[in-house]
C-alpha positions in Angstrom: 0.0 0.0 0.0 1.2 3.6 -0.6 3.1 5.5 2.0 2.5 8.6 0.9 0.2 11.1 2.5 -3.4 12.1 0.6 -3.7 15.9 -0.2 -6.4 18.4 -1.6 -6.6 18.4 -5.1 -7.8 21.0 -7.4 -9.7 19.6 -10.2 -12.1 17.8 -8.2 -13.0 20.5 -5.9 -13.6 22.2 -8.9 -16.1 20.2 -10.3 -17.9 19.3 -7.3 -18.0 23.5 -6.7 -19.2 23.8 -10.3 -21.9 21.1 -10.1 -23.1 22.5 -6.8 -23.4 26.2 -8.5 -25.0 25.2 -11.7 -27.6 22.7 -9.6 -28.5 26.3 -7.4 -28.4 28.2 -10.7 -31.3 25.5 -12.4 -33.1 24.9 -9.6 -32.0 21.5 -8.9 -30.7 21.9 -5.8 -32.4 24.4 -3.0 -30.7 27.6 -3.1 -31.3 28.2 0.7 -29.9 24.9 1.6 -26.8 24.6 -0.9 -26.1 28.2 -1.7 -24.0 28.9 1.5 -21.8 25.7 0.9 -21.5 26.2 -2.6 -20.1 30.4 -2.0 -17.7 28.7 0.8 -16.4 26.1 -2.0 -15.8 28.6 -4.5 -13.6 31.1 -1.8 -12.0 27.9 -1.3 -10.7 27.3 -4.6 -9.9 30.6 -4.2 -8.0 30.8 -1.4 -6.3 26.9 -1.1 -5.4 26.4 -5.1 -5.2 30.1 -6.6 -1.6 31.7 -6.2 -0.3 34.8 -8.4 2.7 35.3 -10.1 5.1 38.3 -9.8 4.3 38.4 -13.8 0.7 38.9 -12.8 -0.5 35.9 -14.0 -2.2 33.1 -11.5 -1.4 29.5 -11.4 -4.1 26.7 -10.3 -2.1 24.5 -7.7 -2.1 20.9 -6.3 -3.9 19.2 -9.5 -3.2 15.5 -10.0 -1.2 14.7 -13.3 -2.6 12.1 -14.6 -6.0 10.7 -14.1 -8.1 7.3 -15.5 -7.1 3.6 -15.2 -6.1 1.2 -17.4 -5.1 -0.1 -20.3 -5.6 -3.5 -19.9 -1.8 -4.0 -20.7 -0.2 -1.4 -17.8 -1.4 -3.7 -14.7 0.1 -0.4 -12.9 -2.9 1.7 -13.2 -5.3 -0.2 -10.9 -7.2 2.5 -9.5 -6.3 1.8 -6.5 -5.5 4.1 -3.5 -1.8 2.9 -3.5 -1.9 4.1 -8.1 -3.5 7.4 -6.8 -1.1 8.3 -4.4 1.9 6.8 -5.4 1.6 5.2 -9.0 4.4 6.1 -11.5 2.4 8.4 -13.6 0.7 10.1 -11.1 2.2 13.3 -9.8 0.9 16.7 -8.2 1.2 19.6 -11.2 -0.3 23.1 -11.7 -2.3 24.3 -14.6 -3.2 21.3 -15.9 -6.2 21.2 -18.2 -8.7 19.5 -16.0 -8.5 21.9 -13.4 -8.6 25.4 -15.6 -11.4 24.1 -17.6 -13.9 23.0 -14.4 -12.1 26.1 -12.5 -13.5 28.7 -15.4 -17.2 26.4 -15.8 -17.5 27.1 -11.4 -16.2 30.5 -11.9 -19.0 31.7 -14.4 -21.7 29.6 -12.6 -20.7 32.0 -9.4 -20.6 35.0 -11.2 -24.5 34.1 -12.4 -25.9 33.4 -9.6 -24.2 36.6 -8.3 -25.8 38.7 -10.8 -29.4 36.7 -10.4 -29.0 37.8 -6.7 -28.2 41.6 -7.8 -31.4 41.1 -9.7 -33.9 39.7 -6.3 
């Protein structure tokens, strides 16, 4: 089993902040019971993954490299929790496109539901 410790990781708090935004924003999910967790998700993302650059860009942090199982020939990527944390593929990165694609789909469902608040 893998000896190395878990950690946060970026893309999926992403997604699970994006799916919780856009659920409020359709109606799926209660606004008065999710929207509170959903706003403390997103200044989460802010605050644990975000970090600017002297050149005045921002970088996403802590993002798994690699992510998926298989092929049925590399019996190395089981999916399980000794291949997540220590597999030889699998490494902690910035940027990477999972993360700054469901980073910018939460991101805009924040800023609508900010603006359908202006609106009440």
């Amino acid at each position: 089993m893998g000896t190395a410790p878990n950690y946060l990781e970026a893309s999926c708090s992403a997604i699970s902040t994006y799916s919780f935004l856009k659920g409020i924003r359709l109606g799926l999910l209660d606004k008065n019971t999710y929207l509170p967790t959903a706003k403390k998700a997103y200044q989460g993302l802010l605050t644990t993954f975000l970090r600017e650059k002297g050149s005045g860009k921002t970088d996403i942090i802590q993002t798994c490299a690699s992510a998926g199982l298989g092929p049925a020939k590399d019996l190395s990527r089981t999916g399980t929790i000794n291949y997540y944390l220590c597999g030889k593929d699998v490494g902690i990165t910035q940027n990477e496109g999972k993360v700054i694609g469901t980073f910018i789909l939460a991101s805009l469902e924040y800023e609508a539901l900010e603006k359908i608040g202006e609106q009440n």
